[in-house]
C-alpha positions as CSV (number, residue, x, y, z in Angstrom):
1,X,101.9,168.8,-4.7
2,X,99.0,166.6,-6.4
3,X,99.7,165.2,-9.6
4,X,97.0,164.8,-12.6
5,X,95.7,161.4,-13.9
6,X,96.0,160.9,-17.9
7,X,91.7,161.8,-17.2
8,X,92.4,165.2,-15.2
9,X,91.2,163.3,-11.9
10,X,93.7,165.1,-9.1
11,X,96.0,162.1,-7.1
12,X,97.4,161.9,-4.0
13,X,100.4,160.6,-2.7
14,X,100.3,156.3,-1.8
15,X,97.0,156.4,-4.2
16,X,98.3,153.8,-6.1
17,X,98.4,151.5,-2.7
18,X,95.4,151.8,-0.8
19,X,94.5,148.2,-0.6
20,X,90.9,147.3,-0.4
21,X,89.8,150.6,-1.9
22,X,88.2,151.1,-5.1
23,X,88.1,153.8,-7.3
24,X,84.7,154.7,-9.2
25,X,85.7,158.0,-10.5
26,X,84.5,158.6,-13.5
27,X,85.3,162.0,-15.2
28,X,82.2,162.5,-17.3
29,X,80.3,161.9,-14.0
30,X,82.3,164.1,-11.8
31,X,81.1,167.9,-11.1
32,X,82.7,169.8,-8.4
33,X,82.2,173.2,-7.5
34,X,84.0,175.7,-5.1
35,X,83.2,179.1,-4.0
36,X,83.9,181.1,-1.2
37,X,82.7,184.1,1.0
38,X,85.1,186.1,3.0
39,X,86.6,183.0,5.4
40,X,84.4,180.7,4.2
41,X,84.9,178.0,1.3
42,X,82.2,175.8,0.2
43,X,83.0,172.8,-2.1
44,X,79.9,171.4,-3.7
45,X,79.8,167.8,-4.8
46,X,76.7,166.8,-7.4
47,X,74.9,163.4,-7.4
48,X,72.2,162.8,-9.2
49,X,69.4,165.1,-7.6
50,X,71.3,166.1,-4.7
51,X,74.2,167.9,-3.7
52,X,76.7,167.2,-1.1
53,X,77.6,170.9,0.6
54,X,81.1,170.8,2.7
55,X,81.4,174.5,4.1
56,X,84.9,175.0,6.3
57,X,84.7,178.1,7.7
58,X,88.5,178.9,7.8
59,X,89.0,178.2,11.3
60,X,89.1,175.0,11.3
61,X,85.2,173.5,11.7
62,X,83.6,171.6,8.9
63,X,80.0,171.3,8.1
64,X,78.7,168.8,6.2
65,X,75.3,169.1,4.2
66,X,73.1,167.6,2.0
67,X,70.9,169.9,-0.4
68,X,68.3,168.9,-2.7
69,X,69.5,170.9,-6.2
70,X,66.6,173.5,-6.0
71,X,67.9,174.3,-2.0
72,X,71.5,174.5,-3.3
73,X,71.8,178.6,-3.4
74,X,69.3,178.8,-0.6
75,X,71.6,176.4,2.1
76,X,74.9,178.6,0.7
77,X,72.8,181.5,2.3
78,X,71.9,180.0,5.3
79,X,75.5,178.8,6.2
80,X,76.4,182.0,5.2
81,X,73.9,184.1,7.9
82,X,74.7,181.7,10.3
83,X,78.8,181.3,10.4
């Protein structure tokens, strides 16, 4: 079970270890989205201009993508006719 930070940022167990790692979240920065489509789940990550697309397909294979923000809807679509 994932605890929340005093922020709302979910943690994972042996966060607070991870030696040589450095954490930039920021809350006010952070915009994640997930939806999904029968099997498939697609977590959306923002950056400025860009979106990071991460579409599992429920049987075990990942895709990774990178949208600009106007192709965000369009790739969803794609992935979608395709898997």
């Amino acid at each position: 079970m994932n605890d929340i930070d005093p922020y709302g940022l979910p943690t994972f167990p042996g966060e607070d270890v991870l030696d040589g790692w450095i954490d930039h979240s920021e809350i006010q920065l952070r915009d994640v989205r997930v939806f999904t489509r029968g099997s498939l789940t697609a977590t959306l990550i923002s950056h400025p201009g860009v979106w990071d697309v991460i579409v599992s397909d429920g049987a075990g294979n990942v895709e990774l993508l990178v949208a600009d923000v106007e192709d965000v809807a369009p790739t969803l679509y794609e992935v979608a006719r395709r898997l």
